[in-house]
N, C-alpha and C positions, 0 to 999 in steps of 0.2 A: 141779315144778322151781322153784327160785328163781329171780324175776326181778333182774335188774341194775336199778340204778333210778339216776335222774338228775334233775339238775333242771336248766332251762331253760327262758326263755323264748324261744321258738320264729323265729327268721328263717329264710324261704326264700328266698337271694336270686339271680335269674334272671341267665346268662351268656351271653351270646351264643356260640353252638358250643362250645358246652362240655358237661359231664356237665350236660343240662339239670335241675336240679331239682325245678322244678315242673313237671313233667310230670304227664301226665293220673293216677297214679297217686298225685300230694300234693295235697292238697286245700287249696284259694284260701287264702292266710298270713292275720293278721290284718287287714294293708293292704289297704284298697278299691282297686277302680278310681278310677284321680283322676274327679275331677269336671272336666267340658270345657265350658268358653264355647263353643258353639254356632256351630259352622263349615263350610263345604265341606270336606267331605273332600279334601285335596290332592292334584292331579293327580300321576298318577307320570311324565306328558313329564318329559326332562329334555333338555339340550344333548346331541344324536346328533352324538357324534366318535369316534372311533376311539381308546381307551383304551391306557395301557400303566401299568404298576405304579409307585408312587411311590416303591414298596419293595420288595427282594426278597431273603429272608434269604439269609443267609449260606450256610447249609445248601442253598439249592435253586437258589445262584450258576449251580452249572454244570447244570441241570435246562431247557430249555426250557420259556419260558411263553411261550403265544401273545399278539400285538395283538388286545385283541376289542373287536368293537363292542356296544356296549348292544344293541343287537339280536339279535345273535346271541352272547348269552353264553354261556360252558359249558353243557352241560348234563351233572351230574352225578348220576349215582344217589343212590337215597335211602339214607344213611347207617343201618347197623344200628345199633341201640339195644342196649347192653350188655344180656343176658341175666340174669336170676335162674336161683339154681339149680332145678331143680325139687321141688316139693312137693307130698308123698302127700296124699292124701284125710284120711289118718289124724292127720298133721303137720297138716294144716289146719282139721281139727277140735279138736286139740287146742290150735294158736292161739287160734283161736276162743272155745273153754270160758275162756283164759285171760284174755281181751281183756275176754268182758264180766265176767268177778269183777270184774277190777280196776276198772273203771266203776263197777260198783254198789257198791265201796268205799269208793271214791275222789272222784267226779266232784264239783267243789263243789256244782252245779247239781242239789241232790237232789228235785229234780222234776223233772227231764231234760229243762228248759226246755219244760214243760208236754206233751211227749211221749206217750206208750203204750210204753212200755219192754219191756214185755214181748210185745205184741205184735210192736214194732222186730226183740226178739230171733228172735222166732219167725218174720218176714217172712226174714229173713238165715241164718236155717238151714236154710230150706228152701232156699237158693240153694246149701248148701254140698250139702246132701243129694242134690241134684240132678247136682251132679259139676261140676267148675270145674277148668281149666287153669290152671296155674303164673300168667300176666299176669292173667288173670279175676279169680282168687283175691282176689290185692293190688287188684285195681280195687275188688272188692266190700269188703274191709275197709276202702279209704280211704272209700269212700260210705258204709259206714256210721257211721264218724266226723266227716264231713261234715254226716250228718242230725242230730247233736246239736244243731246249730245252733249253738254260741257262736263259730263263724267265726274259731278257735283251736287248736283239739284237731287231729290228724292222725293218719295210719300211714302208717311207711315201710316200703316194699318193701326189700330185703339191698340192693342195688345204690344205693339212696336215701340210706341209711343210711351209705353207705361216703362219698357225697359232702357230705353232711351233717358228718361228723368231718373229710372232707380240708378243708373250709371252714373248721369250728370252729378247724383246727389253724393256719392262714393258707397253707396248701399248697393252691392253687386248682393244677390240672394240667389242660389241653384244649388241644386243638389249636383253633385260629381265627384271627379278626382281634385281640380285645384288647379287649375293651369288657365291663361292665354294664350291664343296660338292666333299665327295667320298662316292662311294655306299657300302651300308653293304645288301649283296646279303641273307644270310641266313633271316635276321630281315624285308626283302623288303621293305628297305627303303632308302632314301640318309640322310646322316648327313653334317652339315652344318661344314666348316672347318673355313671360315670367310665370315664377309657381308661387301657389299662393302660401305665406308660413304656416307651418304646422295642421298641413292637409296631406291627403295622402297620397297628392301627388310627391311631395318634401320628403317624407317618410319613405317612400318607395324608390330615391333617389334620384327622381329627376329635376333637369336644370335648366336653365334659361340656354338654347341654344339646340337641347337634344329635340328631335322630330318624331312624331307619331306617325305609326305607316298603317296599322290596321286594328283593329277593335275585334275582339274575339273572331279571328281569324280573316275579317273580310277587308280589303282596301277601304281606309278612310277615304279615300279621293280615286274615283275610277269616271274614263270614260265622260271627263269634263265637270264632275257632281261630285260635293263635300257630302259625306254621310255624315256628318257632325251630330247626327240622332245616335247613330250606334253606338254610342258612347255613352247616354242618359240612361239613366233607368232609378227605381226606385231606391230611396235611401237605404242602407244596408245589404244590398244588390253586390254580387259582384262582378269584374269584367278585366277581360283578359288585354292588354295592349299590348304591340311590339313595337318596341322603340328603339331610337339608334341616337346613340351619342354623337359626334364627330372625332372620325377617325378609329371607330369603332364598326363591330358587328351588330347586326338587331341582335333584340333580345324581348324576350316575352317577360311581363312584368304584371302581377294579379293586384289588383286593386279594388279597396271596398269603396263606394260611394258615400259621401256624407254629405250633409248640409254645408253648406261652402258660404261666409258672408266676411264681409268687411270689404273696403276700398283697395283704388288700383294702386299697386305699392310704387314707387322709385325704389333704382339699387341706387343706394350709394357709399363709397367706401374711398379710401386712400390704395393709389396708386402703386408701386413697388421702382425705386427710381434707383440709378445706379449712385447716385451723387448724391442723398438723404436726403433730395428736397420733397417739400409736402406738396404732392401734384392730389389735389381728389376727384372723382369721377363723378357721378348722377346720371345714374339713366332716368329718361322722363319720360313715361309710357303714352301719354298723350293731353291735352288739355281738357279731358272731357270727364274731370272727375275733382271737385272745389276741392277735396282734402288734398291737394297735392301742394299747392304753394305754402303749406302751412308743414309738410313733410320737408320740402325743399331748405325753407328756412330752418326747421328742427336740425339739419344735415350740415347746413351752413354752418352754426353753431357748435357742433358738436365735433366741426372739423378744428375751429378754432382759424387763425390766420393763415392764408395759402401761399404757395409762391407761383402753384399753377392751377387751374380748374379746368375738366372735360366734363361739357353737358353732350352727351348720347343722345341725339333727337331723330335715330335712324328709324325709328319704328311707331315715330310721333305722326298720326295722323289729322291731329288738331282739335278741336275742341270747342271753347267757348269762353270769349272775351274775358268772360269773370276770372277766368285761369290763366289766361295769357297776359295781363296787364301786372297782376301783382307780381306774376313771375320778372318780369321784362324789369321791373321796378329795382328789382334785387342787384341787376349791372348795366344799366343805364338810364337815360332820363332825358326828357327834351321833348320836341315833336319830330316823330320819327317816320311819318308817312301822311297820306291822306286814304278813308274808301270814300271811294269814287260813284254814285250811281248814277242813274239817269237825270235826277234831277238836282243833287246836290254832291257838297262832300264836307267830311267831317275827319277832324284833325286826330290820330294817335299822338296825343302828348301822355308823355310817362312823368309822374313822381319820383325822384332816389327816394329809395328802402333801405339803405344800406345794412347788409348781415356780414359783421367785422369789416373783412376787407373785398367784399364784393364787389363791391362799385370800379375796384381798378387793379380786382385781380388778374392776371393774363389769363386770357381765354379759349380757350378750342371747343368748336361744335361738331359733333359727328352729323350727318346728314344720308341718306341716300334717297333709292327710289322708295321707299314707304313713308319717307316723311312728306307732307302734307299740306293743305293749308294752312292756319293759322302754326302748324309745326315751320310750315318754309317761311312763315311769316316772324316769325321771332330768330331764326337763322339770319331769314334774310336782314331785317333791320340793325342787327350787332354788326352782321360784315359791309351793311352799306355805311353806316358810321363810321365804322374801322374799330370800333370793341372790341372786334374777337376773329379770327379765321374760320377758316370754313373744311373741312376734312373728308373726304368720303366718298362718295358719287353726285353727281349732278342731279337734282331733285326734280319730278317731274311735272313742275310748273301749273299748277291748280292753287290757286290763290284768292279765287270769288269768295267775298263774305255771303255765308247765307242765311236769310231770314225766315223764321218761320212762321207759319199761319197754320191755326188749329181750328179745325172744323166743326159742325154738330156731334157731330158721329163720333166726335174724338181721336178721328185720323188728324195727320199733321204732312201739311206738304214745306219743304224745306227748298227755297229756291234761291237762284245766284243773281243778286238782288246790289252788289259793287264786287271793285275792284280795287287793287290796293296799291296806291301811287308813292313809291321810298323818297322819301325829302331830299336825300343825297343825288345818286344815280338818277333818280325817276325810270331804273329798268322797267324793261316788259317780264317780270316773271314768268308772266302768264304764258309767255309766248320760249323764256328762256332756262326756266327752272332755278335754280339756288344753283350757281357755277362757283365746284370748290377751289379753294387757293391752291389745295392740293390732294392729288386722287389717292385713295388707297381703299380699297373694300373690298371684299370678298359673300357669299354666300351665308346667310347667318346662322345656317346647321353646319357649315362645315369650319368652324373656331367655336372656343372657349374665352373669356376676358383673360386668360394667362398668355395666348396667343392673337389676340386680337390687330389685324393689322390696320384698322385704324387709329388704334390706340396708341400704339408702336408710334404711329404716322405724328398723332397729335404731341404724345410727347417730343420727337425731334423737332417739332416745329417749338413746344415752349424752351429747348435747349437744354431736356434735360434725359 
């Protein structure tokens, strides 16, 4: 068969009760676990009162929701996990045969990062030989893509695969509270990356920055494993969370579930400067959703002319070329790299877009460990130019463009197919991460954007 093929650099980005994407079936995105200043693990007491919803949509007006107390919160069954369809023996073997051609093709890493490749193949067909159900299946193909180790490459299961495009499209659909979150595994808890408007996570008070610790009463994150199911349940449902601000106590907070849709937002807003200048901000939640450069420019405009600009790319995992180009277009222009594969390379040249004074507005980018491929890759190419600086923590160096190949089955293996050589430096990313001009970052549950110390950081570097 022909495969379909694509290119992509790869975001997985995690939703609270929603089509969970990173489920035990995709294997860890190129984002680390952050790295945690060494803490108690936070008590889950919170103030025991008798709760009642802050918010209760529209749709479940006339539906009874109980008073509950934190103690005795719902208790709701564990939510089914959308089904794959089933897959023969025969279908699975012939995945299989096609997974690894295209590896031994393709893979940039032609020493499969110092591997046994062939033993690899032969350990994983005797698991297929052996006889594997429909979830088995997909487990064992994400592990073996896994074992390649460049902590990039993946396979998506059909079901994977469908939420992976409703994201790329900006069509996020789940029933929940409203929120993004990535997990911070040592702290056992999720931190909030944004909420969605006028859900009832926004309604109930939460914000970009506060952390989830447990779902009607049980650790979200225990003993190595996200419950991120604990949190689903049926529209109109309710569920109890305790969450912690920064610099705050938990606290238990009762939330109805609703239908949750629309694309992944930017914040963007004006700065607060001691001197009146117009510095404005954009956080960019990642490449991996087309409505965003079209938000970016709405933002651009609405700012009117700047004297400084902070793009936020700390939580930017990356995305997909279509998002990354028109964005880059908006402050600068030229051939700004090359990817590199095995058998060729082909040129990043950008078009000027200019939005007012984009093109030669002064620059600062936030960075850290969550930012990401094509995320380090648009850091990177501003500061190998000299565009813009670099602010934050050292970003941890995954930069393989990845390609994908879609199967019968409707599974999709996403693999590290180049590499991305900067015009200026020609650094090794890969090898050095995004090295900022200058450090400043902290934990991202423990600030607010009122105390943000990269921000702090970015402003003294535009002199203002």
């Amino acid at each position: 068969m022909k495969l379909k093929r694509l290119t992509y650099v790869l975001l997985i980005a995690s939703m609270l009760a929603c089509n969970f994407v990173t489920s035990k079936l995709i294997p860890p995105t190129a984002t680390p676990v952050p790295s945690i200043t060494p803490s108690l693990t936070p008590s889950l007491t919170a103030t025991r009162v008798v709760l009642t919803p802050a918010y209760i949509p529209s749709i479940c007006q006339n539906i009874p929701v109980a008073t509950i107390a934190p103690a005795t919160a719902l208790a709701l069954p564990t939510p089914e996990i959308e089904a794959n369809p089933e897959i023969s023996q025969e279908l699975q073997q012939k995945v299989f045969d096609q997974t690894v051609e295209v590896i031994e093709r393709v893979y940039v890493y032609t020493d499969f990062n110092g591997l046994d490749w062939p033993a690899m193949v032969s350990k994983y067909q005797a698991k297929i030989d052996a006889g594997l159900g429909t979830q088995d299946f997909y487990i064992t193909m994400s592990d073996m893509i896994i074992e390649l180790g460049d902590e990039h490459s993946s396979f998506l299961s059909p079901v994977d695969v469908a939420a992976n495009e409703a994201e790329l499209s900006g069509n996020n659909e789940f029933v929940g509270v409203g929120v993004f979150i990535i997990p911070q595994m040592d702290k056992e808890q999720v931190a909030l990356i944004s909420v969605f408007p006028n859900s009832p996570a926004e309604y109930g008070g939460l914000k970009a920055h506060d952390s989830i610790l447990a779902v009607d009463g049980k650790r979200i994150i225990e003993n190595g494993e996200v419950y991120i199911f604990l949190a689903r349940g049926p529209e109109c449902s309710a569920t109890v969370l305790t969450v912690k601000s920064p610099g705050q106590e938990p606290r238990d907070v009762i939330f109805v579930r609703e239908r949750i849709q629309g694309p992944s937002l930017i914040d963007a807003r004006l700065v607060p400067t001691t001197d009146g200048s117009r510095v404005g901000y954009i956080f960019i939640p990642s490449f991996f959703d087309r409505t965003i450069p079209q938000q970016i420019e709405d933002a651009l405009n609405e700012f009117g002319p700047l004297d400084g600009l902070i793009l936020d790319n700390r939580m930017n995992g990356g995305g997909s070329s279509d998002v990354l180009e028109p964005i880059l277009s908006y402050f600068t222009a030229g051939t700004l790299g090359e990817f590199v594969s095995r058998e060729e390379s082909r040129p990043l040249v950008i078009n000027p877009d200019p939005i007012q004074n984009s093109q030669d507005v002064p620059l600062i980018v936030l960075v850290g460990e969550e930012t990401a491929s094509f995320g380090e890759i648009f850091s990177g190419v501003l500061q190998d130019t000299g565009r813009a600086k670099i602010v934050g923590q050292t970003t941890p160096g995954n930069v393989e463009t990845l390609h994908g190949y879609d199967f019968e089955d409707g599974s999709r293996m996403w693999i590290a197919e180049e590499v991305f050589d900067p015009s200026i430096s020609h650094a090794k990313w890969e090898d050095t991460g995004i090295v900022t001009d200058l450090e400043a970052y902290a934990d991202w549950d423990t600030f607010t954007f009122e105390n943000d110390p990269s921000v702090a950081a970015a402003l003294t570097l535009l002199g203002h």
